[in-house]
C-alpha positions in Angstrom: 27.7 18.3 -6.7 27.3 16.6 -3.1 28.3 18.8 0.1 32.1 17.7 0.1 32.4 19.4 -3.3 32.5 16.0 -4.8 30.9 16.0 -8.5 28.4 13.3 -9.5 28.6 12.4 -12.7 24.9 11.5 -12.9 25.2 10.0 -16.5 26.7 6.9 -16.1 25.4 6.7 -12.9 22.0 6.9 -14.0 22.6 4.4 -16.4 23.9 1.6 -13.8 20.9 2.7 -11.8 18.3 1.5 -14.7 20.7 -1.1 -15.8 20.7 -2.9 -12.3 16.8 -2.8 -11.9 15.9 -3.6 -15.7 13.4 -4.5 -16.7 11.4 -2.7 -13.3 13.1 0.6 -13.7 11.9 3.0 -16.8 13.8 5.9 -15.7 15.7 7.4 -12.6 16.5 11.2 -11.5 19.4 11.9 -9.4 19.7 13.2 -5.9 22.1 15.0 -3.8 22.8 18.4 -4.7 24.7 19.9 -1.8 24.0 17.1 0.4 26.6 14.4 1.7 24.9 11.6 0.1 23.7 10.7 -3.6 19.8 9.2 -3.7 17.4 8.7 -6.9 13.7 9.1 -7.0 12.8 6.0 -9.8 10.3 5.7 -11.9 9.0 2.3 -12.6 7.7 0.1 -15.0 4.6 -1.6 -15.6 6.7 -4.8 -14.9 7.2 -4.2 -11.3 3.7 -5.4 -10.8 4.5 -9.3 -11.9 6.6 -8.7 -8.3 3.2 -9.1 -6.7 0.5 -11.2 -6.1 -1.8 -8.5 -6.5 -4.8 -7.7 -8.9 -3.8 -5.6 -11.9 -6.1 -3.3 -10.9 -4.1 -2.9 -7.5 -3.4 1.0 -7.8 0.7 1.5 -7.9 1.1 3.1 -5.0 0.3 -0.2 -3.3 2.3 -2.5 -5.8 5.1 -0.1 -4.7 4.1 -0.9 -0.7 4.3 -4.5 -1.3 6.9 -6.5 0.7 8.1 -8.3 -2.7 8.8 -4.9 -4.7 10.8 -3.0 -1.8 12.9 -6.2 -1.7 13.7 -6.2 -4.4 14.7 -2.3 -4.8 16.3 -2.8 -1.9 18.6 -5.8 -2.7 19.2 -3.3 -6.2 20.7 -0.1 -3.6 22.2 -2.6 -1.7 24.3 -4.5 -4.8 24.6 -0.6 -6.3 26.2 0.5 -2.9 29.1 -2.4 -3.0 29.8 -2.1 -6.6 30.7 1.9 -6.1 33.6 3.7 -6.0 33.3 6.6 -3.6 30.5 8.5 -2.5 29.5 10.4 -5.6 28.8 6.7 -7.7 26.9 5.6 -4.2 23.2 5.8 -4.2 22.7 5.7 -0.7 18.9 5.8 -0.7 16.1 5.7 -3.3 12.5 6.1 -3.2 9.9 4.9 -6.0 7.2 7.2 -7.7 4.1 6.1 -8.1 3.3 9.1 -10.1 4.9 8.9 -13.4 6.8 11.8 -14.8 4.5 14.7 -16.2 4.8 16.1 -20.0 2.6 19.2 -18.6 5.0 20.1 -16.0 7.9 19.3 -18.4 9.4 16.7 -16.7 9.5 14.7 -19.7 10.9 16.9 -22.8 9.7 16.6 -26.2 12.0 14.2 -27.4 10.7 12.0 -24.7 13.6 11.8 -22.2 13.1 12.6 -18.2 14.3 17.0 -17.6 16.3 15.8 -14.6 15.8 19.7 -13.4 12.1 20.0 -13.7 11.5 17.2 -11.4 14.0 17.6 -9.0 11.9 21.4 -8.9 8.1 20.0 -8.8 9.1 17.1 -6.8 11.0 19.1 -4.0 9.1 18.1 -1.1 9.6 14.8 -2.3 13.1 14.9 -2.0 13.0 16.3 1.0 11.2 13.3 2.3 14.0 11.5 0.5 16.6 12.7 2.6 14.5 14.1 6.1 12.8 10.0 6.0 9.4 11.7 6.5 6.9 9.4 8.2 4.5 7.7 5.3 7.1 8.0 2.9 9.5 4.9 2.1 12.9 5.5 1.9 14.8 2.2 0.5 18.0 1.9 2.0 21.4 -0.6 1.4 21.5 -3.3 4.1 18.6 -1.9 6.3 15.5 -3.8 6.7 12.1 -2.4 5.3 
């Protein structure tokens, strides 16, 4: 539920989210509880790396720096933010993980899916970040350049 009240029906919206950045996007969690906007931390796939000209052994965190991917996640919030209707189907901002989801913190349950909660609750600070646009944290806007 943003500030206004407004419910997000994070779903389907979760769903166009992964849909729109296949096949780079493994999984997403939704942002925005009591906040004006909605936002998404995502999760990646290994594919994101053919994006770059880097070595495979390039660590993720600087595949996920690289000019080529946050194009490319940022023409995806951009076409997401045209295509919605009204602010709770807008992601307004996303950010990419290079930390995949943890099984010992439970943010992945035992059927395998993401536990939207327990990452929204271990990655707090994150989130913050997501919202506050912390220095040495990227924020991926629509229409803004990187």
């Amino acid at each position: 539920k943003l500030a206004t009240g407004t419910f997000v029906s994070v779903g389907p919206l979760r769903a166009r989210v992964i849909a729109g950045g296949a096949p780079h996007i493994q999984d997403v969690v939704i942002t925005g509880l009591n906040r004006h906007e909605v936002g998404a931390l995502v999760f990646v796939t290994p594919a994101v790396r053919s994006l770059t000209d880097l070595p495979p052994t390039a660590p993720l965190a600087e595949v996920l720096r690289h000019p080529a991917v946050l194009q490319k996640f940022q023409s995806l919030v951009t076409d997401l933010s045209l295509t919605a209707i009204g602010s709770a189907n807008r992601v307004a901002r996303l950010m990419l993980m290079a930390e995949p989801p943890s099984i010992d913190l439970g943010e992945i349950t035992d059927k395998g899916s993401i536990n939207q909660r327990a990452v929204l609750q271990h990655r707090d600070a994150l989130v913050q970040a997501l919202y506050d646009e912390t220095p040495g944290h990227t924020v991926i806007k629509p229409g803004t350049d990187l």
